[in-house]
GULO-21403 format. One line per field, with one value per residue (C-alpha): residue in one letter; y, z, x negated. Coordinates in Angstrom, 2 decimals, m for minus. Each point is the difference from the previous one (the first is absolute). Example, Ala and Ser with C-alpha at 12.3 -4.5 7.8 and 13.67 -1.06 7.14 Angstrom:
BEGIN
keza = c(a s) $
v = c(m4.50 3.44) $
w = c(7.80 m0.66) $
u = c(m12.30 m1.37) $
This chain:
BEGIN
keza = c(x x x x x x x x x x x x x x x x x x x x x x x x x x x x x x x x x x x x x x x x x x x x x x x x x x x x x x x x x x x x x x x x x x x x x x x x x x x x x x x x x x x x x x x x x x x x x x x x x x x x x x x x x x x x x x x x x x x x x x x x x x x x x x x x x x x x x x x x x x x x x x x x x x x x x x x x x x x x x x x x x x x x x x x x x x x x x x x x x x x x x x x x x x x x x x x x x x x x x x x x x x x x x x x x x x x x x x x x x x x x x x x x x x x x x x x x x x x x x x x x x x x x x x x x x x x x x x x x x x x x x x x x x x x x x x x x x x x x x x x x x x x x x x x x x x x x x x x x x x x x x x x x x x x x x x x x x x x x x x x x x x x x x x x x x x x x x x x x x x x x x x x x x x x x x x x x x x x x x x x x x x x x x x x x x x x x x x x x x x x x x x x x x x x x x x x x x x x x x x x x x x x x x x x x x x x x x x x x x x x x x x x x x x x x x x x x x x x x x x x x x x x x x x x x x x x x x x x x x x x x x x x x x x x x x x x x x x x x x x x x x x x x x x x x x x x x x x x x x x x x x x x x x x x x x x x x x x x x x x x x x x x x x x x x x x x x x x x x x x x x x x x x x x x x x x x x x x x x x x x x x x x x x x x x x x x x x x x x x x x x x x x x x x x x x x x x x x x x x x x x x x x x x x x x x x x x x x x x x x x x x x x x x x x x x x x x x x x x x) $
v = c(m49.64 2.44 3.54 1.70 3.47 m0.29 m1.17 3.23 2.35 m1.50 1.05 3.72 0.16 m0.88 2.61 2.95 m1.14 0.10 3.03 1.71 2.02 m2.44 m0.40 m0.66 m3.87 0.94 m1.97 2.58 m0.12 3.13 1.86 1.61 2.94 m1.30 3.07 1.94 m2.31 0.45 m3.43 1.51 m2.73 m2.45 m2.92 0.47 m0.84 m4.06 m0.57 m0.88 m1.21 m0.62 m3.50 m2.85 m0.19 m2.91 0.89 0.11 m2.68 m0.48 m0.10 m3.67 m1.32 1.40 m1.29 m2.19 1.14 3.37 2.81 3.10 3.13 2.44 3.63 1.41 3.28 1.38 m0.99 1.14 3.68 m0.44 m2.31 m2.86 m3.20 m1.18 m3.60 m3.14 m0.98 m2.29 3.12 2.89 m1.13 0.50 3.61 1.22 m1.24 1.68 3.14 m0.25 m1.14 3.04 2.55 m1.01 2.68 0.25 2.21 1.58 1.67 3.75 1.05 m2.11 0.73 m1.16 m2.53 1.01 4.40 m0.05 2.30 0.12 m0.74 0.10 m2.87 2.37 m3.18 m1.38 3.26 0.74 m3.26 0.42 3.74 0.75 m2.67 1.60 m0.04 1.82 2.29 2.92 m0.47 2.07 m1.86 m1.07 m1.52 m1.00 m1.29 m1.33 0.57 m0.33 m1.90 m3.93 m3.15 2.49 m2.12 2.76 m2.68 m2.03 3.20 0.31 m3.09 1.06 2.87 m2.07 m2.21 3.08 1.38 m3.41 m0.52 3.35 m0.22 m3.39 0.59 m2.03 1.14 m1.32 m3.29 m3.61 m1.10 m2.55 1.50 0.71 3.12 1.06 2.59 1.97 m2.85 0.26 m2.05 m0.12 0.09 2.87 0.24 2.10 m1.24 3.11 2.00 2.78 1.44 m2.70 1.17 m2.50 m0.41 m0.24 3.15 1.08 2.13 1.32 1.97 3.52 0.94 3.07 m2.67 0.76 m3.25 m0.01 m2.88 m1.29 m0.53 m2.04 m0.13 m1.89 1.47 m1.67 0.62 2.47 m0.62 m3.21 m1.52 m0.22 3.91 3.12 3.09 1.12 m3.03 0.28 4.12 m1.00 m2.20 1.83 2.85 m1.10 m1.91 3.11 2.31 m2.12 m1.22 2.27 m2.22 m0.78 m2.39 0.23 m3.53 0.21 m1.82 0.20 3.85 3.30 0.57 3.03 m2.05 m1.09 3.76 0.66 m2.16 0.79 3.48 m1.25 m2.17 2.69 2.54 m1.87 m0.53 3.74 1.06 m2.44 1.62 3.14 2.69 1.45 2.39 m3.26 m2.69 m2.51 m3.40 m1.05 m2.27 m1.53 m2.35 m1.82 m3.29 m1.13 m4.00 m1.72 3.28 m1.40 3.09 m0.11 1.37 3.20 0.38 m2.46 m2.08 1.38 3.75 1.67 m1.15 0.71 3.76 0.25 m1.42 1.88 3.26 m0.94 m0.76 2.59 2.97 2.96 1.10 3.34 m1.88 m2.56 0.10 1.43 m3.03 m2.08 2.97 0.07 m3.42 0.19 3.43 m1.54 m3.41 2.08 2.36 m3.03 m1.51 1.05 m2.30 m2.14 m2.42 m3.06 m3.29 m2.84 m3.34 m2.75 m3.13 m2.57 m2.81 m2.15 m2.51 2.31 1.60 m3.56 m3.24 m0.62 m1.52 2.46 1.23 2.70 m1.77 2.26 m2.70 0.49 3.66 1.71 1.63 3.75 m0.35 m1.38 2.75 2.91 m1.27 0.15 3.57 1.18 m1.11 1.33 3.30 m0.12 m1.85 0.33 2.24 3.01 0.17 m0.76 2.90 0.72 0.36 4.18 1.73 3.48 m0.03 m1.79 m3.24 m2.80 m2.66 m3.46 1.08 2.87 m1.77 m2.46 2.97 1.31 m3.41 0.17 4.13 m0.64 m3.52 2.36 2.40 m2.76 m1.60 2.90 2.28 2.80 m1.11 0.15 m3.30 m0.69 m0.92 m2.05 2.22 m1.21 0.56 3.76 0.83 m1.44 2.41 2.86 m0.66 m0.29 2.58 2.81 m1.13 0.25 3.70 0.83 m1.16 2.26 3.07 m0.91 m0.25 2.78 2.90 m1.06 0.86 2.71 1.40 m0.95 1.13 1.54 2.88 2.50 m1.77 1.16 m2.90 m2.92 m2.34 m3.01 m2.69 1.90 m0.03 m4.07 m0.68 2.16 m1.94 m3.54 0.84 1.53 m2.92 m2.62 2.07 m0.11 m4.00 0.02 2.20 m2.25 m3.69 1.95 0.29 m3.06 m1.71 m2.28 m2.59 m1.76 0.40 m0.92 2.16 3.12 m0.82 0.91 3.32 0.53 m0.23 2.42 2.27 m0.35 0.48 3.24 1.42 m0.73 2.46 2.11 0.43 0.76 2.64 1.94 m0.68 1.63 2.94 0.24 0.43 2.59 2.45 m0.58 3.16 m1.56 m3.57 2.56 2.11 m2.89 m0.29 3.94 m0.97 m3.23 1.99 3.14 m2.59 m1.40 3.38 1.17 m3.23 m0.09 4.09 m1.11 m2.92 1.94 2.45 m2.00 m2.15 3.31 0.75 m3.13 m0.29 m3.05 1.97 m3.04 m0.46 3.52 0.18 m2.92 1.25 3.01 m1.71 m1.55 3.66 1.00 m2.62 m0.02 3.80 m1.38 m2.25 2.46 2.81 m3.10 m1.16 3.84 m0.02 m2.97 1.35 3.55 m1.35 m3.50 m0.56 m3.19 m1.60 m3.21 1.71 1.81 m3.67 m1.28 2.80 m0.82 m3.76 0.81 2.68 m2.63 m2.58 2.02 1.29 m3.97 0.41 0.93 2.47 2.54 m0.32 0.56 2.86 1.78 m0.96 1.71 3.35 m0.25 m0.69 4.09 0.35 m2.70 1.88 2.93 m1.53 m1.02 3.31 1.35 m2.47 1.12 3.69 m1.65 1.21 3.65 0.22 1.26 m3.23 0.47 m0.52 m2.68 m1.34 0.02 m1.28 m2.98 m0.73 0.14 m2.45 m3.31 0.66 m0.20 m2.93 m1.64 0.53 m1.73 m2.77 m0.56 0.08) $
w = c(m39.02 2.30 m0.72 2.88 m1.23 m1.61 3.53 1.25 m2.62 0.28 4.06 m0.71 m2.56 2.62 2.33 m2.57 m0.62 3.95 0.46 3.05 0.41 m1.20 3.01 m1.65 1.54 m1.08 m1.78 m3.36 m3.05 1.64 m1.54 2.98 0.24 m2.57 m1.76 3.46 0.60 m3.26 m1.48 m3.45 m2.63 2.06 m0.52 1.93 3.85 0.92 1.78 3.54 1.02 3.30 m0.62 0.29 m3.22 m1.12 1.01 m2.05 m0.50 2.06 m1.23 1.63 m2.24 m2.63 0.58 2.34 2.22 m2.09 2.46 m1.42 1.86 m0.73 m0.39 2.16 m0.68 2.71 m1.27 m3.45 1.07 1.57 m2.94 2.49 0.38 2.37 2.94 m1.61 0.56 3.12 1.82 m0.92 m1.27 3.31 0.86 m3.37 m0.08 3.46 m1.54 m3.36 2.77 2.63 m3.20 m1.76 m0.94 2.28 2.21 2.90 3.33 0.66 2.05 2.64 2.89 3.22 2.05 3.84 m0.87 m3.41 m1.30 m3.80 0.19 m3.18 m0.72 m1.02 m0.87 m2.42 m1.69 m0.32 m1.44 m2.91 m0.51 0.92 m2.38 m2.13 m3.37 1.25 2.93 m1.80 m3.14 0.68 0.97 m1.15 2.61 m1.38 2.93 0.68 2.72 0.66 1.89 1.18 m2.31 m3.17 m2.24 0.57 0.32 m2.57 m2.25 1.18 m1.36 m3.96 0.69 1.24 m3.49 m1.97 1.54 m0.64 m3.74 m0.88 m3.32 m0.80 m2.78 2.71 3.71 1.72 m0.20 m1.04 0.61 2.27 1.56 3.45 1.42 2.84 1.81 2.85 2.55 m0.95 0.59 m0.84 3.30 2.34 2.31 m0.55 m1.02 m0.17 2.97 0.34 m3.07 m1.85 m3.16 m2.96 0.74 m3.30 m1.62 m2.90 m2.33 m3.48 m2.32 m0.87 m3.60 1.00 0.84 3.79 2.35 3.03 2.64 0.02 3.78 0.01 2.88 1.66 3.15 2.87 m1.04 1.82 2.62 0.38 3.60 1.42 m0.61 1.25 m1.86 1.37 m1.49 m3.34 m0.23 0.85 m2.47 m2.72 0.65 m0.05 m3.17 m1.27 1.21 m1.31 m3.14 m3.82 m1.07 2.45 m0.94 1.81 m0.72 0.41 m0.65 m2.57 0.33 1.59 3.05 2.42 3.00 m2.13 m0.70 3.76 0.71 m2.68 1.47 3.36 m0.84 m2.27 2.90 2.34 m2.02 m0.74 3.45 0.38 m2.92 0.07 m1.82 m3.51 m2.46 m2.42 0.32 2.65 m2.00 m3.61 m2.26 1.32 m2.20 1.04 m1.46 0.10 0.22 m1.05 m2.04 m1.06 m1.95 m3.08 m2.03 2.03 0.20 m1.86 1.27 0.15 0.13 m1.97 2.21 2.74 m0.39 m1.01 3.71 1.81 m1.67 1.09 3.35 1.25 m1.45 2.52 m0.85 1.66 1.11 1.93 3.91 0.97 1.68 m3.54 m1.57 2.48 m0.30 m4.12 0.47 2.71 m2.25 m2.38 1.72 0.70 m3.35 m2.73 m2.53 0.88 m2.65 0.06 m1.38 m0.96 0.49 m1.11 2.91 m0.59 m0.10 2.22 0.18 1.13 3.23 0.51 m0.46 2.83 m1.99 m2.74 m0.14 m2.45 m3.24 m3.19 m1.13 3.12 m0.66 m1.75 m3.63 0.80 3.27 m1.78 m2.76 1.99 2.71 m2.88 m0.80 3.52 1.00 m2.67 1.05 3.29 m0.33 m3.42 m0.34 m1.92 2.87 3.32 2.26 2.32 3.44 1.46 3.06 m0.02 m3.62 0.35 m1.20 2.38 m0.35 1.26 3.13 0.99 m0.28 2.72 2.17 m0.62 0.96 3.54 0.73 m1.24 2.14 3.32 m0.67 0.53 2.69 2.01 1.40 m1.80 m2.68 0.73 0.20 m2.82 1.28 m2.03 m1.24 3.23 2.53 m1.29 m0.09 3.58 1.09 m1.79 1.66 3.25 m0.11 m0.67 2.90 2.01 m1.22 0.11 3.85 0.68 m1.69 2.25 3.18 m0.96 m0.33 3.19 1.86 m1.44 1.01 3.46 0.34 m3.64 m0.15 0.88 3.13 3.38 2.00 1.12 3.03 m1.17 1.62 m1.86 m2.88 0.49 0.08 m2.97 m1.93 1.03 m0.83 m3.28 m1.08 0.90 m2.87 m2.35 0.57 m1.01 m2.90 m1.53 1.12 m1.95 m3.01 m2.44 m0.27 m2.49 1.58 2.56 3.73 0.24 m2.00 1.31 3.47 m1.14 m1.49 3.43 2.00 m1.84 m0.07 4.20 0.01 m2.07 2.16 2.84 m1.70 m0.72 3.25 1.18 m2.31 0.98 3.93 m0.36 m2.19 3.26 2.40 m2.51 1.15 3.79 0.93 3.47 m2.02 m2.17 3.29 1.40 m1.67 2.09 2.77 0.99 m0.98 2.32 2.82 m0.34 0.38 2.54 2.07 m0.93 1.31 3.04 0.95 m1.04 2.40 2.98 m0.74 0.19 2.54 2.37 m1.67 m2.45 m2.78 m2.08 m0.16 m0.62 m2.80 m1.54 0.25 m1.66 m3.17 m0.23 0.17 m2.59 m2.03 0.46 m1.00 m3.24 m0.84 0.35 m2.49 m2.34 m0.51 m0.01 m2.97 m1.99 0.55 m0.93 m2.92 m1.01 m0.38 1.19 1.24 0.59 3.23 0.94 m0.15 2.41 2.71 m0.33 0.76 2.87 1.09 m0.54 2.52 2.08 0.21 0.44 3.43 2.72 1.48 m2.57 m0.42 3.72 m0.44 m3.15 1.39 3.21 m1.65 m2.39 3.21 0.12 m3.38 0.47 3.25 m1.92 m3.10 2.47 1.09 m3.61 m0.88 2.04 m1.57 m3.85 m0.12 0.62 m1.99 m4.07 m2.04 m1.50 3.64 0.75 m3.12 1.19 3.34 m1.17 m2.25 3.13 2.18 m2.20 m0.36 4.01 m0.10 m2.63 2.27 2.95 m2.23 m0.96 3.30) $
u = c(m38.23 2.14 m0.98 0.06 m0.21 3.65 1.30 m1.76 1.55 3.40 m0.29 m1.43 2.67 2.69 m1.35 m0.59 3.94 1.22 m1.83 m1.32 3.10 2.61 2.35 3.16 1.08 3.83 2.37 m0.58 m1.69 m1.67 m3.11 m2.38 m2.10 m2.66 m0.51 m0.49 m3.05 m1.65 1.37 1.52 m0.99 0.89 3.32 3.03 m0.66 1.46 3.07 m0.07 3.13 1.32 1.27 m2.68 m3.00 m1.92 m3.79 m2.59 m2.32 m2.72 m3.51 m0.90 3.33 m2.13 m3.46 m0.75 m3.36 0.29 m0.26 1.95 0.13 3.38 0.82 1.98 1.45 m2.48 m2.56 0.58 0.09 m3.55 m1.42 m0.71 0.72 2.41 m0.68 1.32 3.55 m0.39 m1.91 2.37 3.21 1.97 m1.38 1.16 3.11 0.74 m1.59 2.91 2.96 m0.98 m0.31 3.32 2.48 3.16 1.98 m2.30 2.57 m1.47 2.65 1.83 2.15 m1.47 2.41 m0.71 0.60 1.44 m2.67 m0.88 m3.96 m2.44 m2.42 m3.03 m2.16 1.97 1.25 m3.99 m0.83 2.32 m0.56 m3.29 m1.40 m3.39 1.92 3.10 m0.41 m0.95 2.86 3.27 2.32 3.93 2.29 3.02 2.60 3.21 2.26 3.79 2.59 m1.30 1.31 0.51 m3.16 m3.21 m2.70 2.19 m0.81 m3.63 m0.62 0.60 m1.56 m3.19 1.04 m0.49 m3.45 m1.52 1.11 0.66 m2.23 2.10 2.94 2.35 m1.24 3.87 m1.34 1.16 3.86 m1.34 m2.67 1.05 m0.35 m2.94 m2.00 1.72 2.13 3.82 2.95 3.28 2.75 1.17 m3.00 m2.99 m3.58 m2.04 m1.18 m2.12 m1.76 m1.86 m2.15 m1.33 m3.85 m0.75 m0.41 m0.06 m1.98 1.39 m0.89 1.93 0.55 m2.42 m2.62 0.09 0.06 2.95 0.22 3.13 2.02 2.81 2.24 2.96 1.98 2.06 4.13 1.69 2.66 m0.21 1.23 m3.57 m0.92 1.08 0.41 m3.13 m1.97 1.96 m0.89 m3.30 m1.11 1.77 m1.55 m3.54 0.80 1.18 m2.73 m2.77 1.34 m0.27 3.43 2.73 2.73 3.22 1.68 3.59 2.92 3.13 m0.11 m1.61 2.47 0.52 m1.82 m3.16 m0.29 m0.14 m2.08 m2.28 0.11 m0.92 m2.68 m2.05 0.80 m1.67 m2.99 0.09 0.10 m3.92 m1.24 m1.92 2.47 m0.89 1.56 0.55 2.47 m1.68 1.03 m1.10 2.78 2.64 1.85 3.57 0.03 4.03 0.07 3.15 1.34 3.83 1.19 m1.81 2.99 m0.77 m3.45 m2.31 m2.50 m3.52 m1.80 2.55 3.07 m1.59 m1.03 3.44 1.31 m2.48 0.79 3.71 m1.02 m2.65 2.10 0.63 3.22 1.73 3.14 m2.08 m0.29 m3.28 m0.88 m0.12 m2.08 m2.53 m0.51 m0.30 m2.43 m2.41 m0.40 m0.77 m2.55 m1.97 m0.96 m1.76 1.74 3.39 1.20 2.43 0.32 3.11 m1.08 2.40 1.28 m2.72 2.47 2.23 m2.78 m2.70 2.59 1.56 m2.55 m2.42 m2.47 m0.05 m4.35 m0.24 0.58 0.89 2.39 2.21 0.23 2.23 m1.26 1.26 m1.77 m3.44 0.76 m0.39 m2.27 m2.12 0.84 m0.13 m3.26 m2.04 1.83 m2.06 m3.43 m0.61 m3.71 1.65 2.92 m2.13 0.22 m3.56 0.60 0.05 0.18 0.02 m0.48 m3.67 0.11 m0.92 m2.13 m0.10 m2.63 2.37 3.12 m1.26 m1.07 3.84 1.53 m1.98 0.79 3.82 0.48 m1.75 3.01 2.62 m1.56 0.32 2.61 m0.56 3.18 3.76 0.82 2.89 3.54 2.66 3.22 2.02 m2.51 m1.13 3.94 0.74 m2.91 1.11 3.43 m1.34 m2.27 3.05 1.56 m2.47 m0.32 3.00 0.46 m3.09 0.96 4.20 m2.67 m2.31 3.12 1.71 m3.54 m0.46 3.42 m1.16 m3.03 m1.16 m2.14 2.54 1.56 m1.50 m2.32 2.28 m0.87 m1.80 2.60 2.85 m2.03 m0.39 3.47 0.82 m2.91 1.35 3.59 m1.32 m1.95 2.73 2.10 m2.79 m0.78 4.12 m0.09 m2.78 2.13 2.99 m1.99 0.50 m3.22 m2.13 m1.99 1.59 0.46 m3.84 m1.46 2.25 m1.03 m4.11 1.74 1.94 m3.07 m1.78 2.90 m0.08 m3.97 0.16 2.94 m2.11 m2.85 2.40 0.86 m3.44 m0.19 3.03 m1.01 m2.99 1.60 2.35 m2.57 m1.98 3.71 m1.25 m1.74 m1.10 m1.23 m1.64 m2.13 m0.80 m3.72 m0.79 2.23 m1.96 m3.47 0.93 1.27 m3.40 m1.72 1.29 0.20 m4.11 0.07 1.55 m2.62 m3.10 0.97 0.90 m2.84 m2.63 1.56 m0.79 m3.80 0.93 m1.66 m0.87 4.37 0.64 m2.76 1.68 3.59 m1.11 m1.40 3.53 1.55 m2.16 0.53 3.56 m0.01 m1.95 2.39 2.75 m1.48 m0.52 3.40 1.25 m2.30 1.45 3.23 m0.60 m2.23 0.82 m3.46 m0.87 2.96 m1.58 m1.88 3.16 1.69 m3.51 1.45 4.04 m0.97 m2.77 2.97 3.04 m2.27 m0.96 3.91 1.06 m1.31 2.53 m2.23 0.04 3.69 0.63 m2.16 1.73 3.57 m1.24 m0.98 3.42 2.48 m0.04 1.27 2.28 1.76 m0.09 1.94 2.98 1.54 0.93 2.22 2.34 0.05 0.22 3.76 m1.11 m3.12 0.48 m0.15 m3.79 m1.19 2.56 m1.00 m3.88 0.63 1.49 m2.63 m2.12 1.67 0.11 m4.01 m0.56 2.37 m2.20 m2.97 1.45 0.49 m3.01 m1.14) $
């Protein structure tokens, strides 16, 4: 007889085994969180493997017209039993296929604006789970050139958080290698920010839990991004993780300092400034180190390079110690590491998948000293800001107020080395053919040169600006004829404002342009006198009532702006008047009127030129000054 309890124990058994939390479908003899979920006495977890099992056997092969019900890992957790096989078989295995571990995108660059946007939903989902939102949090990222192996690395490090507690966590020589997508060949895979969704929780040595946050970055400068898109993403990786690699290649050069220095500078400039260094550890990880004679391969080596290479030294240009001193201001710890070539057949087969046996032994030799060096629980470094540290709710609440900043325009948007130095270059120019246009005004018509007519002053201002648009063609330029052309239009525009400027400082010497305002006002009076006379006189006394109020407001008007002028208090009513006056002076009636009370002065001005010979040379001197002032007028006029 078939005992039908055994069948039922060997099913519970299985699903005690799998586990409610056991996730881990990877290629790796890989333990899970057991322990977290309260599973200590329990066998190691069973291998699920992404290559194609034998299933189990199904309960009618056992018994025929025996009805056995499974557990399911759900239903183990509530102490219930789950539908038979032919009702629920299909839901659950789209439940284990939707909730397998794998890369998740965050960040991604929008096609139609090229705008970095954040995918809140999923971030939340794999952060704001019950059992981790409230654990600090450690982010360890990578982040470097594209095509240099930083999801290839990701991958061992994903090898290592699932069989940490096994004596041999690298894995089997033919076990190929999974986890985050990579490739070998020259074009990139990555984009965006992509994080495992799988995290982790381990155990410190002081018994505190941390969730672990690993996460793989889109290569820099590669032909599809600009130097915007590169600063951006390496500066949110940077600003949101606790451990920042830097993969490089072969060696730590001058420009991979530089642009270290402008990628954490424009993640400083969206963070909110503090006393303490704004970034936590920064590691460079050197791939394909050949000089092992020089520096050995590993930690040790490498703090010797890096002490070589981020030395300020006195003789050194001040361009090469600012860049040392602000790397330095920005992190809290900075530490290096060799890592051998991998092998010819890792850089050169197409087919190669991860394998150990197609690696090289000093490569697998300190892979498995390096990352230890970053994951295991006595190194893992919690995520801070502002020395508080963060956990996995707040970081998401940082990733959506950090994304915000870059989507705006509140950043400078980063330039590449040619660009920034072809606007420099431009930009001097353009000052420089200013300041040639500014001094020839001003010995025209500066502030101590008497008032100059305004169609002398035109041509002096389009001769001067043709000599300034030649000064700055002169000048050798960066760029191309293109981009100097933008640069030459500006220059043109801001001549053109310059001009305005100095016309109106002109006028300011015109003492008649400057009595206009009570000119036009006492015109107005008395014209208003005049008409509320004649019109009392003939009976209209509605008329002469009305031309009255204009007198007395004119008269108003007139003590006003003798105020603001006496004063300077408020100048914005004395500016009301001088454009009611300047309209009301645009109107050829008042200037007939003015130029008819002036024509005496005018006559008057005539018969001492002709005694200037005889006269002592003060009053020559002051007569003279006279006469190109009535001339102005008639101008005008």
């Amino acid at each position: 007889m078939f005992d039908v309890s055994h069948v039922r124990f060997q099913f519970s058994k299985m699903a005690k085994e799998s586990g409610p939390r056991n996730r881990n479908h990877f290629g790796y003899n890989a333990k899970s969180r057991l322990e977290d979920e309260g599973f200590k006495d329990m066998e190691d977890s069973l291998c699920f493997r992404r290559n194609p099992m034998a299933s189990l056997a199904r309960p009618e092969d056992l018994m025929d017209g025996l009805n056995i019900r499974t557990i399911t890992p759900e239903s183990y957790e509530n102490d219930s039993i789950s539908p038979s096989p032919d009702e629920g078989i299909e839901e659950e295995k789209a439940v284990v296929e939707e909730e397998r571990p794998g890369p998740v995108q965050i960040v991604r660059a929008s096609e139609s604006d090229y705008i970095f946007e954040l995918d809140a939903a999923a971030l939340e989902k794999i952060l704001l789970q019950d059992h981790l939102k409230d654990l600090n949090v450690v982010v360890v990222s990578v982040a470097g050139a594209f095509r240099k192996g930083k999801s290839f690395l990701l991958d061992f490090m994903l090898r290592y958080m699932y069989n940490q507690l096994s004596g041999s966590w690298i894995g089997g020589d033919d076990e190929p290698l999974t986890g985050f997508k990579w490739r070998g060949g020259c074009e990139r895979e990555t984009t965006g920010i992509q994080v495992w969704n799988d995290v982790f929780v381990v155990e410190k040595p002081d018994g505190s839990k941390v969730a672990v946050l690993l996460v793989d970055t889109q290569g820099a400068f590669d032909s599809q991004s600009t130097i915007k898109d590169s600063a951006t993403v390496f500066a949110l990786s940077t600003m949101t993780s606790s451990v920042q690699v830097y993969n490089l290649s072969h060696n730590i050069q001058e420009d991979d300092l530089q642009h270290l220095q402008l990628f954490t500078e424009y993640g400083r400039l969206a963070m909110e400034e503090t006393e303490s260094k704004p970034f936590q550890s920064l590691m460079f990880l050197i791939r394909d180190w050949s000089f092992p004679y020089e520096h050995k391969y590993g930690l040790e080596g490498g703090r010797a390079l890096l002490r070589k290479r981020l030395e300020v030294k006195n003789y050194q240009h001040e361009e090469l110690q600012n860049v040392r001193k602000h790397i330095d201001s920005c992190f809290t710890k900075i530490s290096c590491f060799l890592l051998p070539h991998p092998g010819l057949k890792v850089s050169t087969n197409p087919h190669f998948d991860g394998r150990l046996k197609d690696i090289e032994d000093d490569f697998k030799m300190q892979l498995a000293e390096l990352v230890p060096l970053l994951l295991a629980p006595d190194r893992l470094v919690e995520k801070e800001i502002g020395g508080s540290k963060i956990t996995c709710r707040d970081l998401v609440e940082y990733f959506k107020a950090y994304i915000k900043i870059y989507q705006g325009d509140e950043l400078p948007h980063p330039k590449s080395m040619l660009q920034a130095t072809a606007e420099a270059n431009n930009l001097t120019a353009v000052a420089g053919a200013k300041d040639l246009y500014s001094k020839n005004m001003e010995q025209v018509c500066g502030g101590d040169r008497p008032y100059m007519a305004p169609a002398d002053l035109e041509r002096c201002h389009a001769a001067f600006c043709d000599d300034s648009v030649k000064f700055f063609r002169s000048i050798k330029k960066m760029g191309g004829e293109e981009f100097c052309q933008r640069y030459q239009n500006q220059l043109e525009s801001e001549l053109e404002e310059a001009y305005t400027n100095f016309s109106k400082h002109n006028e300011g010497k015109n003492i008649f342009y400057a009595a206009r305002t009570p000119a036009t006002l006492f015109v107005v009076m008395f014209f208003t006198y005049v008409l509320s006379g004649v019109t009392g006189f003939i009976g209209l006394s509605f008329f002469a009532a009305l031309a009255n109020l204009i007198l007395g407001v004119a008269l108003l008007l007139l003590c006003i702006w003798a105020y603001v002028k006496y004063s300077g208090e408020f100048r914005e009513a004395g500016m009301l008047i001088d454009q009611l006056a300047e309209a009301l002076w645009e109107q050829r009636t008042v200037r007939k009127v003015i130029s008819k009370l002036l024509e005496p002065v005018r006559s008057h001005l005539a018969w001492p030129l002709s005694l200037l010979p005889s006269l002592p040379s003060g009053a020559t001197l002051g007569l003279k000054a006279l006469v190109p002032l009535n001339n102005n007028y008639k101008k005008t006029n």
